[in-house]
C-alpha positions as CSV (number, residue, x, y, z in Angstrom):
1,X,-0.6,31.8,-21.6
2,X,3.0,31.3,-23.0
3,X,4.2,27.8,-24.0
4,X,7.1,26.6,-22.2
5,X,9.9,26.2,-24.7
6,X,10.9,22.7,-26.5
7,X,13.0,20.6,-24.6
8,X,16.0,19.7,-25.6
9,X,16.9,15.8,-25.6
10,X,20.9,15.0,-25.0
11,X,23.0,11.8,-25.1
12,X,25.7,11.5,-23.0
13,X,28.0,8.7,-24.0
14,X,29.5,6.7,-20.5
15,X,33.5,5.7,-20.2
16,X,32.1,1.9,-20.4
17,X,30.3,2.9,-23.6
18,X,26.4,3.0,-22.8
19,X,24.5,6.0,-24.2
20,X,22.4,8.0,-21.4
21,X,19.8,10.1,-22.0
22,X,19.3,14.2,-20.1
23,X,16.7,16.6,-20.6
24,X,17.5,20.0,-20.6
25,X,14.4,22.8,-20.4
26,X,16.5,26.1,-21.4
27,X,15.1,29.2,-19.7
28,X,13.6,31.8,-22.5
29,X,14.9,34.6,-20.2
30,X,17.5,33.7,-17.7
31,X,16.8,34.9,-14.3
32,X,20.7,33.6,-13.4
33,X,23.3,31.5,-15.1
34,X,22.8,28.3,-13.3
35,X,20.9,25.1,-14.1
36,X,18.7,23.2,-11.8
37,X,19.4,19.9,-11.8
38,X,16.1,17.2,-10.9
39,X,17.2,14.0,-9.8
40,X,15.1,11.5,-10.5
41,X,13.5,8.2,-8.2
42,X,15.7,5.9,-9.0
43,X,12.9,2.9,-8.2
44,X,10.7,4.4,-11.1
45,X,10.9,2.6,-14.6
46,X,11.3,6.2,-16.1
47,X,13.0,9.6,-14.6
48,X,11.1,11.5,-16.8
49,X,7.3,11.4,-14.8
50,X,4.7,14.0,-14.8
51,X,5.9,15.0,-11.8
52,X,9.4,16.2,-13.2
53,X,7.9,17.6,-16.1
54,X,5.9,19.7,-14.4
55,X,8.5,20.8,-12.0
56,X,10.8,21.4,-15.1
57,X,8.4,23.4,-16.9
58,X,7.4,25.4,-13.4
59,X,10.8,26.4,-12.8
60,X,11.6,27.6,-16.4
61,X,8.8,29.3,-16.5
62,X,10.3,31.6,-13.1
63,X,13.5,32.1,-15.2
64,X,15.7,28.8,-14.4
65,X,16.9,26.0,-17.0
66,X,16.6,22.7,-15.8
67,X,18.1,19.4,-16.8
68,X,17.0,15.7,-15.7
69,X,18.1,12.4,-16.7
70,X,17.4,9.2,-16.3
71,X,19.5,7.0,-14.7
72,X,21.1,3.8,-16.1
73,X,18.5,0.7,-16.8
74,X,15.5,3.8,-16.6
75,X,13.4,5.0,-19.5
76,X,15.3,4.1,-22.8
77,X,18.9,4.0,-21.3
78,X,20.6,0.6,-20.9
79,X,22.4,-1.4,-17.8
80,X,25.2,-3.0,-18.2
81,X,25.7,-5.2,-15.2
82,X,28.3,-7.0,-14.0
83,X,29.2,-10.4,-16.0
C-alpha cells in the first residue's frame, strides 16, 4: 500500500497580524492543477479532525492536492476579538 505523502504545514500571516495555520496534502501525481479546498466545522475546537484527514488523504490518493485550515480561535490559531 503506498503512504500518502507528508503534509505540508503553512502559516499564513492576517492584515490584523494573527498567524493562521493551512494544511496542504500535495498530490504525488497530479490528476489536474487544482486544489481542493476542505472547509472545516467551524463549531469544532480543531479543523483538522479524523474526518478531514481522511478525506484529505482519500482525495490525494485519486490524484488531487488538498488544503484545510483552521479557522481563527480553532486548533493552535488565535482570536482576536473585538476590545
Amino acid at each position: 500500500m503506498e503512504k500518502p505523502l507528508p503534509t505540508k504545514i503553512l502559516l499564513c500571516k492576517t492584515g490584523d497580524g494573527l498567524t493562521l495555520e493551512a494544511r496542504l496534502w500535495l498530490a504525488k501525481k497530479p490528476k489536474v492543477a487544482l486544489t481542493v479546498l476542505i472547509l472545516p466545522d467551524p463549531r469544532r475546537p480543531t479543523g483538522l479532525d479524523a474526518t478531514v484527514k481522511k478525506l484529505a488523504e482519500a482525495l490525494q490518493k485519486e490524484g488531487h492536492s488538498v488544503c484545510s485550515f483552521d479557522f481563527r480561535g480553532q486548533g493552535r490559531n488565535t482570536y482576536k476579538g473585538s476590545e
